[in-house]
C-alpha positions as a Python dict, from the first residue, in 0.01 Angstrom:
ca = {
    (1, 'X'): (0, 0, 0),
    (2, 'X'): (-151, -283, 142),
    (3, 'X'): (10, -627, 186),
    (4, 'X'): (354, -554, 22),
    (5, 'X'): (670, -734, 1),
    (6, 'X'): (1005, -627, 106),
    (7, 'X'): (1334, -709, 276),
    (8, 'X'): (1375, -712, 615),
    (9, 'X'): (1672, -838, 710),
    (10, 'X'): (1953, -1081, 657),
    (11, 'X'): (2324, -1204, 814),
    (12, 'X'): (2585, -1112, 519),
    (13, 'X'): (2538, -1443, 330),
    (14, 'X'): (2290, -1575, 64),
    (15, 'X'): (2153, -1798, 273),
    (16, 'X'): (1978, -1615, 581),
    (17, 'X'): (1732, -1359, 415),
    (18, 'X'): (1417, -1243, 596),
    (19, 'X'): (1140, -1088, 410),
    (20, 'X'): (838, -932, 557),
    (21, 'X'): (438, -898, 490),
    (22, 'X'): (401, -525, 565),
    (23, 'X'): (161, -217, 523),
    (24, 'X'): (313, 95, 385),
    (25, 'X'): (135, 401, 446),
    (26, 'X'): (256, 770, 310),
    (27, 'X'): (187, 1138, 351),
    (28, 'X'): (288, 1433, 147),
    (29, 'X'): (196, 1802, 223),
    (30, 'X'): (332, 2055, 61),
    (31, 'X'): (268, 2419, 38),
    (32, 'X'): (422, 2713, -208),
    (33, 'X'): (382, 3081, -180),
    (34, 'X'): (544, 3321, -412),
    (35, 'X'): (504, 3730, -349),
    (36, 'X'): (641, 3941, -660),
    (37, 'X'): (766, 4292, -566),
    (38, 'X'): (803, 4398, -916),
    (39, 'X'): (790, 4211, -1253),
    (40, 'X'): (1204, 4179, -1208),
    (41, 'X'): (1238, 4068, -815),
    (42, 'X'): (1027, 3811, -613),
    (43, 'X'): (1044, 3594, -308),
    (44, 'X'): (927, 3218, -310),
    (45, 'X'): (865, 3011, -7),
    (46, 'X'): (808, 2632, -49),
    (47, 'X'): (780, 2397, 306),
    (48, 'X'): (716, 1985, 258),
    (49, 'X'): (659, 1775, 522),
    (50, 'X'): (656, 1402, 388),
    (51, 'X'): (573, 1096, 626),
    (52, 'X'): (580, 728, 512),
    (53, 'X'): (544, 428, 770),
    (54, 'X'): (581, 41, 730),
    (55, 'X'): (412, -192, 967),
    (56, 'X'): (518, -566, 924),
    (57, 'X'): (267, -831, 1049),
    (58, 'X'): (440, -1156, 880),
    (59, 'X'): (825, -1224, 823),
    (60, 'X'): (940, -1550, 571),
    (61, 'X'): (1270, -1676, 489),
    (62, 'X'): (1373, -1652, 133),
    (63, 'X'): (1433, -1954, -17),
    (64, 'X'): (1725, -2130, -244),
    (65, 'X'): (1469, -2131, -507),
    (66, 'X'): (1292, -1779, -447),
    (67, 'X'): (1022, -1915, -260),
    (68, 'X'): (956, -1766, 89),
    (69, 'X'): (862, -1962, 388),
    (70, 'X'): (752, -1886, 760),
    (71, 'X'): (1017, -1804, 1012),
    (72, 'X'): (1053, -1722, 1360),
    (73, 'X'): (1169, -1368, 1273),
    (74, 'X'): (1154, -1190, 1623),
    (75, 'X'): (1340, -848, 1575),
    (76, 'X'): (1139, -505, 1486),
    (77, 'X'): (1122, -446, 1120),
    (78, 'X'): (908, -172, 1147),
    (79, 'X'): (1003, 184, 1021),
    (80, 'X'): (873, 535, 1070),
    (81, 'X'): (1049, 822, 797),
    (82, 'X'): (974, 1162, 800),
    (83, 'X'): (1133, 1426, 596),
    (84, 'X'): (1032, 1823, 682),
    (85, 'X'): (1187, 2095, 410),
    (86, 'X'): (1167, 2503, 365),
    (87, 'X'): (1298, 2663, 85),
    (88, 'X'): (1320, 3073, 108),
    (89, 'X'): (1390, 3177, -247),
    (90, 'X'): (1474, 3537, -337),
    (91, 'X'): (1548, 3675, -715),
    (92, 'X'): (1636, 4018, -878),
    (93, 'X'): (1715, 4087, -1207),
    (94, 'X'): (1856, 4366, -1140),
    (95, 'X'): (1967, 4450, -1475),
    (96, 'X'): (1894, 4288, -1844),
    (97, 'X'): (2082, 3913, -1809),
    (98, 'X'): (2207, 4030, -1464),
    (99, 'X'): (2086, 3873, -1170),
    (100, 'X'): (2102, 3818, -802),
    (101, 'X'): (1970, 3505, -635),
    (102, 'X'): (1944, 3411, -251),
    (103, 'X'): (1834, 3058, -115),
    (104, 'X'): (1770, 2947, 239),
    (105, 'X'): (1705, 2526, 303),
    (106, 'X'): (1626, 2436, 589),
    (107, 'X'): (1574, 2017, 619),
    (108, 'X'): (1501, 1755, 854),
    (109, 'X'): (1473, 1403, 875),
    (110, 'X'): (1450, 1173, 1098),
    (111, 'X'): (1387, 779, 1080),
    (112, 'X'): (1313, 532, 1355),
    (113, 'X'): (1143, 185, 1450),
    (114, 'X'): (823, 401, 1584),
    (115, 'X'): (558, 346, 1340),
    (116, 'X'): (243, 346, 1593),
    (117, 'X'): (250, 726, 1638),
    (118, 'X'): (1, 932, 1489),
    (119, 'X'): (67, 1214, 1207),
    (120, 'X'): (83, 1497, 1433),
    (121, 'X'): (326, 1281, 1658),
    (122, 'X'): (508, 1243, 1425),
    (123, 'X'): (567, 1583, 1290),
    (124, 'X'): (637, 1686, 1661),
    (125, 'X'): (929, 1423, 1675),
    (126, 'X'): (1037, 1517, 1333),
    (127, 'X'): (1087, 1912, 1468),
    (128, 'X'): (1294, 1867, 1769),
    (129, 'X'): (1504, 1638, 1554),
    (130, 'X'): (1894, 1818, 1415),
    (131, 'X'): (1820, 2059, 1163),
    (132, 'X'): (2041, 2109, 856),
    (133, 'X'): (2020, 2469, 706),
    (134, 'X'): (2186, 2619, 413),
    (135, 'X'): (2222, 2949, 243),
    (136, 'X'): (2373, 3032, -76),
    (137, 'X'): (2405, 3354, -325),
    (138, 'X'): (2468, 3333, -701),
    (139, 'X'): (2515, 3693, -875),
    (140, 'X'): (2524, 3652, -1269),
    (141, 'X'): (2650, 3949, -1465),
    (142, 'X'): (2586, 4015, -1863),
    (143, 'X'): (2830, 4152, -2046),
    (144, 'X'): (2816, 4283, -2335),
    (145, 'X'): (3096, 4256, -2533),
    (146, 'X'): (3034, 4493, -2826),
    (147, 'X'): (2982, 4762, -2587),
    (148, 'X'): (3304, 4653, -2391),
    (149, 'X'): (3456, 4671, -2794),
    (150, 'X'): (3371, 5016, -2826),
    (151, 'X'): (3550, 5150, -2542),
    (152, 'X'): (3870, 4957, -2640),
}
């Protein structure tokens, strides 16, 4: 996105708001794997790795009337994000309306004023930066209750 538009900056009042001229650049890969065991239990494996950079070139002041003018803007507006995920996904239905489900997330980000690295850069920053990871089981049982009924 070439050229774009967006805020910058400003000093807690209405009248002090710095908008830049900037080039906004994003990447997305993503690749998903999913194995099936059986036609009841399978494992699915999803990593993302997402990358979007904004160079400024021009800042303005934002005007009483919504008009932007030139200013002396010296601070560094520029912004690297980057946002790495893996999901581990395991089902099992291990009987009819029963099932057992197991997730893994693992996820990164990071975000910084260093938009002049490269991609791979990038994703090397973006892996030795704190990792979040989280697990979590779900186990849904069906019951029936006419059969439950019967034995009443």
């Amino acid at each position: 996105d070439e050229s774009n538009f967006g805020w910058v900056d400003d000093d807690g009042t209405i009248d002090h708001i710095t908008f830049g001229r900037r080039d906004v650049s994003t990447v997305v890969n993503e690749i998903f794997m999913q194995y099936a065991f059986t036609s009841r239990m399978n494992v699915g494996i999803r990593c993302r790795d997402y990358w979007s950079k904004a160079v400024y070139f021009d800042y303005y002041h934002l005007n009483g009337d919504g008009t932007l003018s030139i200013t002396d803007y010296s601070g560094n507006a520029d912004i690297s994000y980057n946002q790495f995920n893996i999901d581990l996904n395991f089902n099992w239905e291990f009987a009819p309306g029963s099932f057992l489900t197991a997730a893994w997330k693992n996820d990164i980000a990071q975000f910084d004023q260093l938009s002049n690295q490269n991609y791979f850069q990038n994703v090397d920053k973006t892996y030795h930066s704190p990792k979040a990871n989280n697990l979590s089981v779900k186990l849904i049982y069906y019951l029936d209750y006419h059969s439950l009924k019967k034995h009443a």
